[in-house]
C-alpha positions as CSV (number, residue, x, y, z in Angstrom):
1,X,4.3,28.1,-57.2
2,X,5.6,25.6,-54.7
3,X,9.3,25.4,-54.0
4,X,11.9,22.6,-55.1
5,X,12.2,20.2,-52.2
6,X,15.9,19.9,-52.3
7,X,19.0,18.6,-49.6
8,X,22.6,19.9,-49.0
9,X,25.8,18.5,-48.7
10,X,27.9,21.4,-47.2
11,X,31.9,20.3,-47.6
12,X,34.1,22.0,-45.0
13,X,37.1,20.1,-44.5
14,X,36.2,16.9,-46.1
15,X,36.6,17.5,-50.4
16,X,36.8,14.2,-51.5
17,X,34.3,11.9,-53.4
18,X,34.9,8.7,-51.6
19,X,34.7,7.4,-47.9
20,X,32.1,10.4,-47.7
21,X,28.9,9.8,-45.7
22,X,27.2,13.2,-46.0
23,X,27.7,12.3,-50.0
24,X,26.5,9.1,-49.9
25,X,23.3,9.9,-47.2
26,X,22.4,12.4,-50.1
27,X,22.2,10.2,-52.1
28,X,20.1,7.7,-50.3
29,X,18.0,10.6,-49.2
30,X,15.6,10.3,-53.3
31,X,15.2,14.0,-53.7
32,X,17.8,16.4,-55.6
33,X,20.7,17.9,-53.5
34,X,23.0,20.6,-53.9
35,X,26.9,20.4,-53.0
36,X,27.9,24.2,-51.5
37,X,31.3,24.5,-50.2
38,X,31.5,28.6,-48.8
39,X,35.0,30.5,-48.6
40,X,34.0,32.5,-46.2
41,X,35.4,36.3,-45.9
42,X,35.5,35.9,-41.9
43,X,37.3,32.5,-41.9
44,X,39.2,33.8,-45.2
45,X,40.4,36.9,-42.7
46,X,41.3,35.1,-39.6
47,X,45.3,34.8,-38.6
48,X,45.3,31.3,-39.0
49,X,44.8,31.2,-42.6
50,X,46.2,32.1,-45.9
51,X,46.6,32.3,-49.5
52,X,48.3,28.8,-49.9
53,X,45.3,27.4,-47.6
54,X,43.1,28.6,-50.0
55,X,44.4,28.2,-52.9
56,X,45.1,24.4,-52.0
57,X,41.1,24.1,-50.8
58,X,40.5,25.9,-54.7
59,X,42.4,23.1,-56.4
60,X,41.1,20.6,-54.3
61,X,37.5,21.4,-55.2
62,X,38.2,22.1,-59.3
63,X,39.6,18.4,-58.7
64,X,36.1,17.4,-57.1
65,X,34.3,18.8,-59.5
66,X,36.1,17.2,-62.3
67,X,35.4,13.9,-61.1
68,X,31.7,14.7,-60.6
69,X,31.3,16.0,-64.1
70,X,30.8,12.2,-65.2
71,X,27.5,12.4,-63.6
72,X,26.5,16.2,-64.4
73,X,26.9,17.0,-60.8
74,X,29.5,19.9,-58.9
75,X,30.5,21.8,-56.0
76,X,28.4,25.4,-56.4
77,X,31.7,27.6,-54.7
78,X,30.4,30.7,-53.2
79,X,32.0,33.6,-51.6
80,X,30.1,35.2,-48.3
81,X,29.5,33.7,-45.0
82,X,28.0,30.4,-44.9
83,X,24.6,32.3,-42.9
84,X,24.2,34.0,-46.2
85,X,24.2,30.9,-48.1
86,X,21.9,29.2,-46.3
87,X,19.5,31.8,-45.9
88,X,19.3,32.8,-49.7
89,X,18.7,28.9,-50.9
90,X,16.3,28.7,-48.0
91,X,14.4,31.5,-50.1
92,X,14.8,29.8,-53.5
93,X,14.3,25.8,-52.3
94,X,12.4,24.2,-49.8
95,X,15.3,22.5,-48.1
96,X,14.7,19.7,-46.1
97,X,18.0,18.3,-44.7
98,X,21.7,19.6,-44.7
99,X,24.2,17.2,-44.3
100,X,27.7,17.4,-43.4
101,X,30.8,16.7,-41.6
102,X,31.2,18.0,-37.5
103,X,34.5,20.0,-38.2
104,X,36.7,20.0,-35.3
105,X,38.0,23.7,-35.8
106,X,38.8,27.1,-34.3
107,X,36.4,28.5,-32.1
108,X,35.3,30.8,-35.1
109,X,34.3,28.2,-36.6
110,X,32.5,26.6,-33.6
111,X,29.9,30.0,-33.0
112,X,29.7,29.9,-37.1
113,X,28.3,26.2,-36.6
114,X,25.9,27.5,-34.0
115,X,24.3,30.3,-36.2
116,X,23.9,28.1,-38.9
117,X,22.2,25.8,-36.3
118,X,20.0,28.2,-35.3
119,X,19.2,29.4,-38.6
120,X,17.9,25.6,-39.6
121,X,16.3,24.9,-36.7
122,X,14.0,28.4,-36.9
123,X,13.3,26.9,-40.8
124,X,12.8,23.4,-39.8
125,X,15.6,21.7,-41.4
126,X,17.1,19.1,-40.2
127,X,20.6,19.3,-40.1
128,X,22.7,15.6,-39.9
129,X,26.1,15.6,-38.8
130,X,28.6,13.0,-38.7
131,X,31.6,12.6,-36.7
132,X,34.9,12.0,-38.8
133,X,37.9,10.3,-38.4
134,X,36.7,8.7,-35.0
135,X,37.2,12.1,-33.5
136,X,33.5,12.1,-31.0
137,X,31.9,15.8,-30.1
138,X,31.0,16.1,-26.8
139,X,32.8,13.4,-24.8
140,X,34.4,14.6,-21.3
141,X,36.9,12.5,-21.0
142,X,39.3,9.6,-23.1
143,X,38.0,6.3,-21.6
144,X,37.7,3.7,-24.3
145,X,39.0,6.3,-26.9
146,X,41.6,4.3,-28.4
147,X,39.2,0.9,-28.6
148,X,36.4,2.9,-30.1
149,X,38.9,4.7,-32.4
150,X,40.1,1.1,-33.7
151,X,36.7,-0.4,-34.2
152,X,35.7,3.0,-36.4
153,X,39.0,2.8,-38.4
154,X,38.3,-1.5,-38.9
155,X,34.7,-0.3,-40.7
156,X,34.6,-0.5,-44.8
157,X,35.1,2.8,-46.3
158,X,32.4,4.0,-47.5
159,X,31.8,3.2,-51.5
160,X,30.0,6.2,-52.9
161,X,28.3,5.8,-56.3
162,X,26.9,8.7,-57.5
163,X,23.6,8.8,-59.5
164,X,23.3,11.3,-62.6
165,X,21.6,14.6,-61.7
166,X,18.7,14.7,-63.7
167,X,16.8,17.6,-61.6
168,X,18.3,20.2,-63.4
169,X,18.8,22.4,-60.4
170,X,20.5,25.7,-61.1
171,X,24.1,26.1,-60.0
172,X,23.9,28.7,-57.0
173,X,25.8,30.9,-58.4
174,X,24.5,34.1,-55.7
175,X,28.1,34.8,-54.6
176,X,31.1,34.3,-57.4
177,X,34.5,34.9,-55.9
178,X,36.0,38.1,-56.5
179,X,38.2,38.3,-59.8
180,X,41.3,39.4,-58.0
181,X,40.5,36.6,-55.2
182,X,40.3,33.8,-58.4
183,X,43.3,35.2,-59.6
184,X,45.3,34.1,-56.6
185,X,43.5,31.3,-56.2
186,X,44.1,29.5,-59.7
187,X,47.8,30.7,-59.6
188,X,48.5,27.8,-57.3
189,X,52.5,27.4,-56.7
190,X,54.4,24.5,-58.0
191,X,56.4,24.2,-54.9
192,X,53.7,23.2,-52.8
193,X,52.0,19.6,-52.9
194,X,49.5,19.4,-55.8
195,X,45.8,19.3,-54.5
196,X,43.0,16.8,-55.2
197,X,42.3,13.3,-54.2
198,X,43.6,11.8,-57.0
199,X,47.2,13.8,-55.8
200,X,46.7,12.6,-52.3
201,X,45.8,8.1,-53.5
202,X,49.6,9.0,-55.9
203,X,51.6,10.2,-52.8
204,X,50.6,7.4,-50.3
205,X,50.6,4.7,-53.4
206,X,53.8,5.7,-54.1
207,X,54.7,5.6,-49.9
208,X,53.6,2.1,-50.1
209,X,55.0,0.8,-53.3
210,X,58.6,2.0,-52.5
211,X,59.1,5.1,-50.8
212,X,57.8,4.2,-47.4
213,X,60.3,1.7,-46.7
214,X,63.0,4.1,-44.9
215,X,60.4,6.2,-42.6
216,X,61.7,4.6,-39.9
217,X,65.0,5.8,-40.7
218,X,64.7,9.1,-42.3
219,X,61.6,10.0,-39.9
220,X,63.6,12.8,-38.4
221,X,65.8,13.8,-41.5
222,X,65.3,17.0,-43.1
223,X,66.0,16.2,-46.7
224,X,65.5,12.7,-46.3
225,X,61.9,12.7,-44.7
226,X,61.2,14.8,-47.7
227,X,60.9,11.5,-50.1
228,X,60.6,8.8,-47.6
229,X,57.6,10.1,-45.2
230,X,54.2,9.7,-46.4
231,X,53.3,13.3,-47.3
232,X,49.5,13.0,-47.0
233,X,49.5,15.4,-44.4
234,X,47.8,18.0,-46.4
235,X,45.4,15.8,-48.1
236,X,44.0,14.6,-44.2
237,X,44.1,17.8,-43.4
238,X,41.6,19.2,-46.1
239,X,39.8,16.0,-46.6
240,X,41.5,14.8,-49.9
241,X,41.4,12.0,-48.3
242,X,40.3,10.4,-45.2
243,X,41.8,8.4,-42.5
244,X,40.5,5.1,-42.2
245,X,40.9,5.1,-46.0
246,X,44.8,5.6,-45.5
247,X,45.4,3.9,-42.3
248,X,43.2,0.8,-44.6
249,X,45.5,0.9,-47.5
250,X,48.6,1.0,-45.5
251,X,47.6,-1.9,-43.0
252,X,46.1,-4.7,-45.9
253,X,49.3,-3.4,-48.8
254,X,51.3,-6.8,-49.8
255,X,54.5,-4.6,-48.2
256,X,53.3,-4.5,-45.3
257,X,54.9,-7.7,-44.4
258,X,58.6,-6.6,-45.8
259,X,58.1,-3.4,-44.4
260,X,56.3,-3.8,-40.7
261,X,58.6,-1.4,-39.2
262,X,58.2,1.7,-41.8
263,X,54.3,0.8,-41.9
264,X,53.2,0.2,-38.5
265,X,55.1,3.4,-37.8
266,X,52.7,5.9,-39.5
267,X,50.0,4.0,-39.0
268,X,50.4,5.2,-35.5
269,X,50.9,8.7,-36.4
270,X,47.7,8.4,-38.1
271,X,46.3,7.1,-34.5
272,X,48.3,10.1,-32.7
273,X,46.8,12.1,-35.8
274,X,43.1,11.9,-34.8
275,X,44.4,11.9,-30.4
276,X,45.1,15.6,-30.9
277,X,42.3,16.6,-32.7
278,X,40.0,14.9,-30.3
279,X,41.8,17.0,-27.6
280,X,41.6,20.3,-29.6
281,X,37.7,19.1,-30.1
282,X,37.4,18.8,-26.4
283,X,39.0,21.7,-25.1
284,X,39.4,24.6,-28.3
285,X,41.3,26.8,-25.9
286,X,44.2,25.0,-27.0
287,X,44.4,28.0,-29.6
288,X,44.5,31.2,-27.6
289,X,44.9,30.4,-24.0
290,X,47.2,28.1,-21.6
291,X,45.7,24.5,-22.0
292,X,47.3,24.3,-18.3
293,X,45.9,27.9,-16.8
294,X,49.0,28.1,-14.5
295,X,51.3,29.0,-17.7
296,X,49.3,32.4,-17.7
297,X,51.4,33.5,-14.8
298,X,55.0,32.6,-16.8
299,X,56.6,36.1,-18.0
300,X,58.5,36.4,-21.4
301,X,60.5,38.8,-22.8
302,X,59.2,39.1,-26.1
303,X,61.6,40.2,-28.1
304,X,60.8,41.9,-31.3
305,X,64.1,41.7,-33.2
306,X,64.1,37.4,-32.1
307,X,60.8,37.2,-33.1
308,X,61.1,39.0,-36.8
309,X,64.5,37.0,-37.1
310,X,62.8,33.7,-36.6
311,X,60.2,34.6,-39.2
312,X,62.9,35.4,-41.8
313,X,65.4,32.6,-41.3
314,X,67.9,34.7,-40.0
315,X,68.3,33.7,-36.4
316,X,72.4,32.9,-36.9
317,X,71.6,29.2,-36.1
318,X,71.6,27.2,-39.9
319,X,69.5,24.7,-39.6
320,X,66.7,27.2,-37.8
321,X,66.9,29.1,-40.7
322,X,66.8,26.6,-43.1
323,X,63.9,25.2,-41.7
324,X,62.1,28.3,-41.7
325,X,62.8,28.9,-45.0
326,X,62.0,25.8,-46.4
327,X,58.9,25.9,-44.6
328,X,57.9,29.5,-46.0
329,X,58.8,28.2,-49.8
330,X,57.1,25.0,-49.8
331,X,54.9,24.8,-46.8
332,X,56.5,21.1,-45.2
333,X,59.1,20.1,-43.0
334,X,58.9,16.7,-41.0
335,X,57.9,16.9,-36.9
336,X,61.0,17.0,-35.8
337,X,62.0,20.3,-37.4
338,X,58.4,21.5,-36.7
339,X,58.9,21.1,-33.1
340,X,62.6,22.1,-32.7
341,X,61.1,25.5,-34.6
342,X,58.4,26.4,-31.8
343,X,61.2,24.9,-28.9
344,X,63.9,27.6,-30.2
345,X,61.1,30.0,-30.4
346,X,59.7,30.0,-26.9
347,X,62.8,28.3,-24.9
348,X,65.8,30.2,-26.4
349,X,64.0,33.1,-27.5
350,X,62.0,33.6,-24.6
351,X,58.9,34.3,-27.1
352,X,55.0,33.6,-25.6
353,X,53.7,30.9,-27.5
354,X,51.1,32.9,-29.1
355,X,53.4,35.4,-31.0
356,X,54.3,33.0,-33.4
357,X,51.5,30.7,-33.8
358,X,49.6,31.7,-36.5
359,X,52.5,32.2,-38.3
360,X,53.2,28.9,-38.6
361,X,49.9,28.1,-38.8
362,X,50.2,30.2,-42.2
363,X,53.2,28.4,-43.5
364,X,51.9,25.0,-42.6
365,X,50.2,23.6,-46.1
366,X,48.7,21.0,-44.0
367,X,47.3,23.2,-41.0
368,X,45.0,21.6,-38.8
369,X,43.8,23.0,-35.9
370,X,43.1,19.9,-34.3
371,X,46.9,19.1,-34.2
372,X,49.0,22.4,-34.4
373,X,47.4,24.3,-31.3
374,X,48.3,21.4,-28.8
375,X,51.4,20.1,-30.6
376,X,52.6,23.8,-30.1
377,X,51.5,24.4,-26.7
378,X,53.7,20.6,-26.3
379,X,56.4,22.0,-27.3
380,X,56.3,25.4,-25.7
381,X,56.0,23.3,-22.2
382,X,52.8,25.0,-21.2
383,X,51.1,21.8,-20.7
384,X,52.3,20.7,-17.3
385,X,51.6,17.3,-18.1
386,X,54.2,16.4,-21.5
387,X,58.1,16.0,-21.3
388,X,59.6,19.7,-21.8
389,X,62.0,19.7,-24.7
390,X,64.4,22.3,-25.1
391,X,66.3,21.8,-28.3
392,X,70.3,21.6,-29.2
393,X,69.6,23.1,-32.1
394,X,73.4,23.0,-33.0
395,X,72.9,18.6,-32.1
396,X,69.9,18.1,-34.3
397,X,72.0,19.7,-37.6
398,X,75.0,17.5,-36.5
399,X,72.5,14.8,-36.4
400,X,70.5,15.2,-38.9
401,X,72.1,17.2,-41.9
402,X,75.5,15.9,-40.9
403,X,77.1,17.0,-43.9
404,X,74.9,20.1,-44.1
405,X,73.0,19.3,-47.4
406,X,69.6,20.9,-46.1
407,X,71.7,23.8,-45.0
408,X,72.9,24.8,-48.3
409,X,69.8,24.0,-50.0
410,X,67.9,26.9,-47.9
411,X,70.6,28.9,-46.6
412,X,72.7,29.1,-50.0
413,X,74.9,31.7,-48.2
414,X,76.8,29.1,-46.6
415,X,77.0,27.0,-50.0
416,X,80.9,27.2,-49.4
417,X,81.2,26.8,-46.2
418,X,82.7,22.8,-45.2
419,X,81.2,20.4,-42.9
420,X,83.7,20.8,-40.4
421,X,81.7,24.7,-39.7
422,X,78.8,24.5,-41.3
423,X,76.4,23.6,-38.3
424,X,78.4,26.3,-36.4
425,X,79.6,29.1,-38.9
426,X,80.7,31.2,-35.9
427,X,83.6,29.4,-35.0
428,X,85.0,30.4,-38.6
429,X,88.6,32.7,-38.4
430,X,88.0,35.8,-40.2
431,X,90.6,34.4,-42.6
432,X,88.5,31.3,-43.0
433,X,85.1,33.7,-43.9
434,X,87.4,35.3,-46.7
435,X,88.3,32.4,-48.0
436,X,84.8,31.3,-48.3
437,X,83.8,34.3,-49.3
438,X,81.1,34.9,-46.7
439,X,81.4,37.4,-43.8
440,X,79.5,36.7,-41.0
441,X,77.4,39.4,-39.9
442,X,77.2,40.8,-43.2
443,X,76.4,38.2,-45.9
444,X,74.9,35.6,-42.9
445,X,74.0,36.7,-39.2
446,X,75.6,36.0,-36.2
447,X,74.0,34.0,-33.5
448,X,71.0,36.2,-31.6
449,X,71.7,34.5,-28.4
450,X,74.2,32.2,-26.6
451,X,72.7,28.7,-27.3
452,X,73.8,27.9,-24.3
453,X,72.8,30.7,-22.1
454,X,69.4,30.9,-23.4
455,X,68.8,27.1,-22.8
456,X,70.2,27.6,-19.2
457,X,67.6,30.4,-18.7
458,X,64.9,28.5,-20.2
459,X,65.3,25.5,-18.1
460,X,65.7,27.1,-15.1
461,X,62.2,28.8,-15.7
462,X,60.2,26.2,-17.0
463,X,61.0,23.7,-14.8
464,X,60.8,25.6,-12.0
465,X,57.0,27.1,-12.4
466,X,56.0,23.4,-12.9
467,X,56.1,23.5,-9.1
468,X,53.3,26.4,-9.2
469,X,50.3,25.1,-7.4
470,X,48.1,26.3,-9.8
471,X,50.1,24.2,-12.6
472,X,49.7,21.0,-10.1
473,X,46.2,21.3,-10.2
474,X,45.9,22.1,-13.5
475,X,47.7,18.9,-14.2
476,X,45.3,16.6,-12.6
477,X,42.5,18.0,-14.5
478,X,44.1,17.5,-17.7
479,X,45.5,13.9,-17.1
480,X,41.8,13.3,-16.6
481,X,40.0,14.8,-19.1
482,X,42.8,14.5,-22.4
483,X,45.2,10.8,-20.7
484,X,43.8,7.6,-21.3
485,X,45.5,6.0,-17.9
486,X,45.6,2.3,-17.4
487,X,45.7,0.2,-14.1
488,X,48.6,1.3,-11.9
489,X,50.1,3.6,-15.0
490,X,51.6,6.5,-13.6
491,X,51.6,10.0,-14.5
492,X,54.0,10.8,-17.5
């Protein structure tokens, strides 16, 4: 008996039902097609990922498939490595074409992609992919990027009707999740954004119909940029939605006008959004190696004791720890704190870069590879090209919690202590502590190294190796592969 001829959408990092061009080329395609999106136990056990990851991917997908219900279609969710997949509905269908999104992720991912390449080439199927979010495979350097980038994001978004599944294809249902993985997975936190792409059109509706106006403002606010940045972070991230879609709605809203300042703001962020992927897509070392191989030679000390106290929140400097915290709990804080996090880490705590970046990577709701690797390896000045910053971490909270709101939100053992100390608890008298009724050392930790000291140290080193001849050269190389340089511009 001959086998169903049948196509596949595979979803990776794109689990939405509009703006989707593997959907809608399935659906131009006139024979039946299966959507497959694999959790797979090798991806699922990397150090870049976790439970909240998942778990928002889960939501996401029951969200999907609620919406495709109207036209008896679904996601089939299987549990094994995407080779496995592939090969078993080889054996039950004659497959003819897989379609899908290029995913510009880890390099895991990257010698996944090239098995399943090989597997479908060796089975004669053709396998379409698409490039997303103007981000291009293969390119070797950034000339006419930006203009090409534009003319993508000025293209409709893709309508995608959906025809009723009449075929009555089997749900693939091979490889169920494991009952104690499901568990976790439908046990989704309330703390953490809601998933879905109906969740992600509410959060940047509501940006533009009234809580977008301050971004400007609060940008760099830690309990202000809570309400008045977009939040679609994690939606781009997994695909929710995609990024002409946002950068679209944003750029044609009737408050656009009243609010040019607040809009044209993030729509640039959504530009600088898709400039780091393409350079993580270009060069994936950004994950485990030096993007500028002269940083290989810069010692660290490494501390163990730092590095546990950053992870816990409990480095003595408030608004560190709140950070962190709030970051564990609800998996967001703006850039800002993001950076001065990973600045603290590697400058004043003299930690290598990698020791803590998959850590964050954890915590980060909206991890995406494309963006965290170099944004990290920014701000750990091992890029030789970008502006080092070294953080007053004691400034920022004056700045930007001046009257320590965030503070005692996350650190609520300084809930009694006044704004006159709170950004520096450690100038408190011992009769002050007692009458707060916190003891430093005891109820909150002193400071793990001299702010001062450490930034000192830090400066000293990082500035000087920039001089290293093999970070000069390394420099040129990456101004011309990941820069977009313009007539007489010089090098920044």
């Amino acid at each position: 008996m001959p086998k169903q001829k049948i196509n596949i959408v595979w979803l990776k990092r794109d689990i939405r039902t509009q703006d989707h061009l593997p959907l809608r080329q399935a659906e131009l395609s006139g024979i039946p097609y299966l959507i497959i999106y694999c959790f797979e136990p090798t991806l699922i056990s990397y150090p870049d990922t976790s439970v909240r990851h998942l778990q928002f991917i889960y939501n996401s997908l029951i969200s999907t498939n609620n919406k495709l219900a109207d036209y008896d279609r679904h996601i089939n969710i299987c549990y094994a490595e995407s080779s496995i997949v592939f090969s078993d509905l080889i054996r039950v269908y004659d497959v003819q074409q897989v379609f899908s999104y290029k995913e510009s992720g880890t390099e895991i991912t990257w010698h996944r992609d090239r098995i399943i390449s090989k597997l479908l080439r060796q089975h004669q199927v053709r396998w379409n992919q698409y490039n997303k979010d103007g981000v291009i495979r293969g390119i070797k350097n950034r000339q006419n990027w930006d203009k090409n980038w534009y003319v993508v994001m000025s293209k409709p978004p893709i309508h995608n009707a959906y025809t009723h599944d009449n075929s009555k294809l089997q749900s693939h249902t091979e490889f169920p999740l494991p009952e104690d993985l499901l568990e976790q997975l439908v046990s989704y936190p309330k703390q953490y954004q809601p998933a879905g792409e109906e969740n992600a059109w509410k959060y940047l509706r509501s940006f533009t119909y009234d809580r977008g106006r301050n971004y400007h403002r609060h940008i760099s606010k830690p309990t202000e940029s809570r309400l008045s940045c977009g939040r679609i972070s994690p939606y781009l991230a997994w695909g929710n939605i995609s990024v002409k879609q946002a950068y679209q709605h944003i750029k044609t809203h009737k408050h656009y006008v009243s609010n040019k300042r607040a809009f044209t703001g993030i729509m640039t962020r959504l530009k600088w959004h898709c400039h780091f992927i393409q350079k993580f897509e270009v060069e994936c070392r950004y994950e485990t190696a030096c993007i500028n191989r002269g940083y290989e030679d810069l010692g660290f000390t490494n501390d163990d004791t730092y590095l546990t106290a950053w992870k816990k929140g409990l480095t003595g400097y408030p608004l560190v720890d709140a950070c962190m915290r709030c970051l564990t709990h609800t998996g967001w804080i703006n850039f800002r704190m993001r950076a001065m996090l990973v600045s603290f880490l590697c400058h004043h705590l003299d930690q290598d870069w990698r020791r803590g970046v998959y850590h964050i990577a954890q915590l980060f709701l909206d991890y995406e590879p494309g963006i965290h690797y170099p944004q990290f390896q920014m701000q750990a000045g091992t890029t030789g090209v970008n502006t080092v910053r070294i953080y007053n971490v004691v400034k920022q909270s004056q700045d930007h919690d001046i009257e320590g709101v965030f503070i005692k939100k996350w650190v609520p053992e300084l809930r009694n202590v006044p704004k006159e100390f709170i950004h520096e608890p450690w100038t408190m008298t011992y009769m002050d502590q007692k009458l707060l009724g916190v003891t430093l050392g005891e109820d909150y930790p002193m400071p793990i190294v001299d702010l001062q000291t450490s930034a000192r140290a830090a400066r000293e080193k990082i500035y000087g190796h920039r001089k290293d001849s093999k970070v000069r050269k390394e420099r040129v190389r990456i101004l011309e592969t990941h820069t977009r340089r313009r007539p007489n511009q010089r090098d920044s």
